[in-house]
VOBA-1610 file (N, C-alpha, C; in pm, whole numbers, padded with zeros to 5 digits, always signed):
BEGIN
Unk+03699+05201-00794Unk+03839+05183-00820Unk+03886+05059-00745Unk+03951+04994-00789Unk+04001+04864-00726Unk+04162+04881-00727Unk+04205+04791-00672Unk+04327+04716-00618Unk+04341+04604-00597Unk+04415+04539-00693Unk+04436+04406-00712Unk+04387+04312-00646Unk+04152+04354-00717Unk+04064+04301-00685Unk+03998+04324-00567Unk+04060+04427-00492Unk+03990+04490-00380Unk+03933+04631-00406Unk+03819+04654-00383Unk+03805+04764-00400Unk+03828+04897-00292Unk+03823+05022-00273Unk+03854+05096-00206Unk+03793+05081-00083Unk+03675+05059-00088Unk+03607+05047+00041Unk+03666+04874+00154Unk+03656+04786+00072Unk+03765+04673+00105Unk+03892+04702+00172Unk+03936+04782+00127Unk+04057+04834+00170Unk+04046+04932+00275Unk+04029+05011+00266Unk+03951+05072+00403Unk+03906+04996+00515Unk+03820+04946+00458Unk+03747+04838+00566Unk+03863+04789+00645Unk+03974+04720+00555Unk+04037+04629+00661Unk+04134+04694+00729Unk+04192+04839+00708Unk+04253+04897+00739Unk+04266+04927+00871Unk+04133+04990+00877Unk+04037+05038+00991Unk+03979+04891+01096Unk+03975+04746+01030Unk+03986+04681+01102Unk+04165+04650+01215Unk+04255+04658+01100Unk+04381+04657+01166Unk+04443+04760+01305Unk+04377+04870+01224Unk+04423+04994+01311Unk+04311+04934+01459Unk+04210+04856+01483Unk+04124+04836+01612Unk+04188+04755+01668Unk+04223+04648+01580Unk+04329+04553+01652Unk+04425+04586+01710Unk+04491+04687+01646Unk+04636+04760+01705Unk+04574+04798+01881Unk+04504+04853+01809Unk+04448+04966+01967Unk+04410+04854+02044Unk+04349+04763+02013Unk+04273+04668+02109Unk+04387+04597+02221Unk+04502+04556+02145Unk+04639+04480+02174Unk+04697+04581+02261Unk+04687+04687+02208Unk+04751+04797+02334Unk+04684+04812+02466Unk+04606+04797+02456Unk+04480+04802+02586Unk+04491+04681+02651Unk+04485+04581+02558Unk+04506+04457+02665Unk+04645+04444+02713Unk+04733+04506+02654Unk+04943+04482+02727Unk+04879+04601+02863Unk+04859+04726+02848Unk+04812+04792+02965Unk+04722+04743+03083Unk+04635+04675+03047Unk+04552+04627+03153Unk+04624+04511+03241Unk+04735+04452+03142Unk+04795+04323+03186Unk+04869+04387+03355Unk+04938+04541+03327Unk+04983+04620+03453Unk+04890+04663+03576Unk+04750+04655+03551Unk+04660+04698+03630Unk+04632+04598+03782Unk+04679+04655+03896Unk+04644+04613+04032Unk+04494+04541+04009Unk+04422+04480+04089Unk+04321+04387+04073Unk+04187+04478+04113Unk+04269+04614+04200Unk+04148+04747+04233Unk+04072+04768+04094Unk+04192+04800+04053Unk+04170+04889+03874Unk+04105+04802+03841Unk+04135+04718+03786Unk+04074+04583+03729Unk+03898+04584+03736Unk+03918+04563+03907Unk+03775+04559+03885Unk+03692+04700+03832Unk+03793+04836+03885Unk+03700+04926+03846Unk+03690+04970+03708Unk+03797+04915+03619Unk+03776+04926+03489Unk+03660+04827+03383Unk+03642+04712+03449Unk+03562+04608+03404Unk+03399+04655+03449Unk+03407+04708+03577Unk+03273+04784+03641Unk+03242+04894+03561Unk+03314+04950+03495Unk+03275+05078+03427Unk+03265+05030+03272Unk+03309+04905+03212Unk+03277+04871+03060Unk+03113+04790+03079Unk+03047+04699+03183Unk+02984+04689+03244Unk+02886+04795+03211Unk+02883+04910+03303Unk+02820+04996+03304Unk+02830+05053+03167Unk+02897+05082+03091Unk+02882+05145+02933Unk+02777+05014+02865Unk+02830+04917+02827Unk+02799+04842+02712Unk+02645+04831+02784Unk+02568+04789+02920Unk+02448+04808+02959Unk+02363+04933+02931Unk+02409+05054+02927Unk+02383+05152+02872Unk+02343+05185+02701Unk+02439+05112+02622Unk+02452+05076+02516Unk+02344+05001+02461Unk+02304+04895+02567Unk+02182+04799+02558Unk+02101+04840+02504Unk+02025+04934+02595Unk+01896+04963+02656Unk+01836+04963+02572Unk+01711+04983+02551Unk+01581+04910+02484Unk+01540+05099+02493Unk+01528+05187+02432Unk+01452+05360+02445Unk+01308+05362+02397Unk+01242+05387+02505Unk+01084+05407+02452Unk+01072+05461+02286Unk+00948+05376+02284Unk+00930+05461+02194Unk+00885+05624+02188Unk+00884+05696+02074Unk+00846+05841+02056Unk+00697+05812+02023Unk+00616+05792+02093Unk+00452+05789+02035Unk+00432+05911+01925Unk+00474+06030+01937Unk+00487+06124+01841Unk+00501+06071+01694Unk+00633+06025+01714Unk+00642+05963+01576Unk+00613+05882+01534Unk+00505+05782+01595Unk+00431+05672+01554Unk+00260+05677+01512Unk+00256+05868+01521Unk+00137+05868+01497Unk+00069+05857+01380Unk-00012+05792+01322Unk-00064+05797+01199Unk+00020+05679+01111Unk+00120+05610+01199Unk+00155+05479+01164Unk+00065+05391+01086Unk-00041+05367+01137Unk-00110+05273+01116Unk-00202+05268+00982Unk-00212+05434+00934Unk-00331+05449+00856Unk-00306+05350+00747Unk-00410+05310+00685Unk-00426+05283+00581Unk-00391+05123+00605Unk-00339+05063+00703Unk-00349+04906+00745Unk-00520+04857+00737Unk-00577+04931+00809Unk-00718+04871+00790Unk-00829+04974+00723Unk-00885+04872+00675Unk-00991+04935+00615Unk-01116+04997+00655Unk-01115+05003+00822Unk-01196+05114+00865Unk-01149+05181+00976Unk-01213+05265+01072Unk-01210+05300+01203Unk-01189+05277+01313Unk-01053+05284+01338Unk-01003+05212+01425Unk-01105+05195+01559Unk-01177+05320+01586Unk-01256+05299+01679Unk-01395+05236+01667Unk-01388+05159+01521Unk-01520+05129+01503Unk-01494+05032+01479Unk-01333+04925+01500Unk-01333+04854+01474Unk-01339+04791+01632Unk-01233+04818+01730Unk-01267+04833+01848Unk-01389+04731+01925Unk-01501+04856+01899Unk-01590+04845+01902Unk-01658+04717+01861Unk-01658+04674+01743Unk-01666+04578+01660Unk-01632+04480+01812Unk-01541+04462+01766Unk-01399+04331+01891Unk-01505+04308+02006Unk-01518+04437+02055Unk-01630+04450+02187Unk-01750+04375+02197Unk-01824+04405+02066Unk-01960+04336+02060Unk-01970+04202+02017Unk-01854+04145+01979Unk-01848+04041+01923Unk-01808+03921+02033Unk-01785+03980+02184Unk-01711+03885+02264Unk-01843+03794+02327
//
């Protein structure tokens, strides 16, 4: 369904972009009141989230098992092996 060439999801989209902006603008007029304590301890704690956010999570070896089959055309341990005798 569209709207004068936008479609619903378009519209949404930017909606939901506006409504972040709203919120975002409110957060920054509030912080503008914050003592330089806060400050830092609010910036120390987005800091600490978005690093969190980062992180790199092991992998699940579980779920990587049997990944590989069918990449090569033999035994993995015979290929190995192979590598070994060949040095």
């Amino acid at each position: 369904m569209t709207h004068e060439g936008l479609c619903i999801q378009d519209i949404a989209s930017g909606e939901l972009e506006m409504k972040r902006s709203n919120v975002v603008g409110k957060i920054e007029k509030e912080i503008e009141l914050l003592h330089s304590e806060d400050l830092l301890r609010l910036l120390d704690g987005i800091v600490h989230r978005l690093k969190e956010s980062m992180k790199v999570h092991p992998y699940d070896w579980e779920n990587l098992y049997g990944a590989g089959r069918g990449l090569w055309e033999e035994d993995a341990q015979a290929y190995v092996k192979q590598l070994r005798e060949d040095r």
